[in-house]
Biopython code that builds the backbone (N, CA, C, O; Angstrom):
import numpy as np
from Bio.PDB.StructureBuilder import StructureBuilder

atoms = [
    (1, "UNK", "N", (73.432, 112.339, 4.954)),
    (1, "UNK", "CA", (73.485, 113.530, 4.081)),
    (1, "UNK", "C", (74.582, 113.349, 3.022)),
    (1, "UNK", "O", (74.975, 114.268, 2.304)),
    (2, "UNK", "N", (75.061, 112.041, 2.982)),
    (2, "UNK", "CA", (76.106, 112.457, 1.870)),
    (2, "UNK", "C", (75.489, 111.868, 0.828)),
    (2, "UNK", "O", (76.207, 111.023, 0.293)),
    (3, "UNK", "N", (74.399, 112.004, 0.328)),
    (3, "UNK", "CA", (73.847, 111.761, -1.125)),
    (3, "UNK", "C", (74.118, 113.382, -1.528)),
    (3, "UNK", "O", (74.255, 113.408, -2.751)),
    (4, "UNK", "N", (74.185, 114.087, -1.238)),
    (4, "UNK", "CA", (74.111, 115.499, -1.890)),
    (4, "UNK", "C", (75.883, 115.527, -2.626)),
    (4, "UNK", "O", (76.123, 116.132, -3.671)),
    (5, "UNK", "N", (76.816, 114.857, -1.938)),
    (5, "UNK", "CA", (77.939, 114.364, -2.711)),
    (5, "UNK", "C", (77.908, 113.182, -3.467)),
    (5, "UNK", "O", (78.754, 113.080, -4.356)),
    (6, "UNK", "N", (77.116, 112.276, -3.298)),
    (6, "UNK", "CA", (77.023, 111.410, -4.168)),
    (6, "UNK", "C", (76.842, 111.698, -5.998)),
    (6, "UNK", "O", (77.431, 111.281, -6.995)),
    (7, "UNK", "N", (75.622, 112.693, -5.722)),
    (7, "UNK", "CA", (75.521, 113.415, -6.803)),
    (7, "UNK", "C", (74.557, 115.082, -7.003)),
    (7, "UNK", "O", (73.566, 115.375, -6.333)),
    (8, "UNK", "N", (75.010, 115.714, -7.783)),
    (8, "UNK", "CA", (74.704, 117.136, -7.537)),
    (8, "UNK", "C", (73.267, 117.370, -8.056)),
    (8, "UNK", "O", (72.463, 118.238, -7.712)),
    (9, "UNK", "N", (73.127, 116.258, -9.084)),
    (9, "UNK", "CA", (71.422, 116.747, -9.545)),
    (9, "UNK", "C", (70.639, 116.210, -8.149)),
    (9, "UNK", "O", (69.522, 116.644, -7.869)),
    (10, "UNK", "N", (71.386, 115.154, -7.241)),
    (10, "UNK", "CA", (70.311, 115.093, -6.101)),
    (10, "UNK", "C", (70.147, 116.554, -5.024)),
    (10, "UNK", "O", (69.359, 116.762, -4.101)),
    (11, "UNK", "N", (71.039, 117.243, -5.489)),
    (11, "UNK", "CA", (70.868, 118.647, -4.337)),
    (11, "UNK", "C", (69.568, 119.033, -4.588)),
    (11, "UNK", "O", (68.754, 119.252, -3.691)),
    (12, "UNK", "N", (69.317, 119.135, -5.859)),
    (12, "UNK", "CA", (67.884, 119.780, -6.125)),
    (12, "UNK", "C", (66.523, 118.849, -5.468)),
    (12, "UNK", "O", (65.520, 119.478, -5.132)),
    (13, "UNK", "N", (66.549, 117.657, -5.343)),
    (13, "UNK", "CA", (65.638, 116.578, -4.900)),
    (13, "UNK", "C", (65.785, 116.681, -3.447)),
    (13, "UNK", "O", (64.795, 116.488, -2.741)),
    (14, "UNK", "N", (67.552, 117.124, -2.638)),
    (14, "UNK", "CA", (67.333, 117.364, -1.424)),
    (14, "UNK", "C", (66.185, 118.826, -0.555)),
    (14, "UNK", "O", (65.458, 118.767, 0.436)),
    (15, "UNK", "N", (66.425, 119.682, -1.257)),
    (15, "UNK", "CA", (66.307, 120.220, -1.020)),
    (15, "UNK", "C", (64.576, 120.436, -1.077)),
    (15, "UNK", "O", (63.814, 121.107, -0.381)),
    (16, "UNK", "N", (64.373, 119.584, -2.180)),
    (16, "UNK", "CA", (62.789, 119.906, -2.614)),
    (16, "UNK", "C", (62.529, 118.928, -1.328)),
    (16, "UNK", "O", (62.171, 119.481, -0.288)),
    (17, "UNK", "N", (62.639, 117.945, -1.335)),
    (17, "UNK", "CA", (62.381, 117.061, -0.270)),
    (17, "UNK", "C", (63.387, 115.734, 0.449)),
    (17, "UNK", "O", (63.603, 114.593, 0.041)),
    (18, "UNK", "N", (63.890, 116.516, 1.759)),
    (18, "UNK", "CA", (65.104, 116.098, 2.421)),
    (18, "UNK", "C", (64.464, 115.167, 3.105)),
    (18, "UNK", "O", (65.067, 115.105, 4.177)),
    (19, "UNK", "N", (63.299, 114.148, 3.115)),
    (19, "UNK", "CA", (62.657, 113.488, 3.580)),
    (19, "UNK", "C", (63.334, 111.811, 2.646)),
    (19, "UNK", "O", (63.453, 110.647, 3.028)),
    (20, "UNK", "N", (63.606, 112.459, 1.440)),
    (20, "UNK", "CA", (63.919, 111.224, 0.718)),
    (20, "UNK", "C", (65.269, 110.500, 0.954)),
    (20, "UNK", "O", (65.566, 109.321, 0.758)),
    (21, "UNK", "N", (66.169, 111.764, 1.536)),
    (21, "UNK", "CA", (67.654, 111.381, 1.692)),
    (21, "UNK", "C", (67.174, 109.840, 2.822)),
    (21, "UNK", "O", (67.958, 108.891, 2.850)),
    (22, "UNK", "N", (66.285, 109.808, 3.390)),
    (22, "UNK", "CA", (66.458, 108.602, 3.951)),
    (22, "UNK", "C", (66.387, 107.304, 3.734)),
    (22, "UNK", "O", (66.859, 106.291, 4.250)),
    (23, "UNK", "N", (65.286, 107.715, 2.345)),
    (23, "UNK", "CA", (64.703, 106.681, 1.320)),
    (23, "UNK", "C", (65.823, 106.380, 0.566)),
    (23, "UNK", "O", (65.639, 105.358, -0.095)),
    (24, "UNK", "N", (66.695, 106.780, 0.443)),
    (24, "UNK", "CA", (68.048, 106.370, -0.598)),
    (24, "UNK", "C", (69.114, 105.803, -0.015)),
    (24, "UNK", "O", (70.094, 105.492, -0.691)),
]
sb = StructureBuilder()
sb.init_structure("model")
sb.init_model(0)
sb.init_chain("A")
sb.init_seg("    ")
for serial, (resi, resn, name, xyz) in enumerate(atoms, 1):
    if name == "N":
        sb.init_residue(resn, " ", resi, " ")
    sb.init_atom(name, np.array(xyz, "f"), 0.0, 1.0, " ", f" {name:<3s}", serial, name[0])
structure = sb.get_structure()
């Protein structure tokens, strides 16, 4: 989960789909 600190435009991509945080 720390892509959402990595960067803040990814909050919006987490959130749409937290499936990807794994893909990254």
């Amino acid at each position: 989960m720390n892509a959402r600190a990595l960067m803040p435009d990814d909050l919006v991509i987490v959130e749409s789909a937290p499936e990807k945080i794994d893909t990254l």
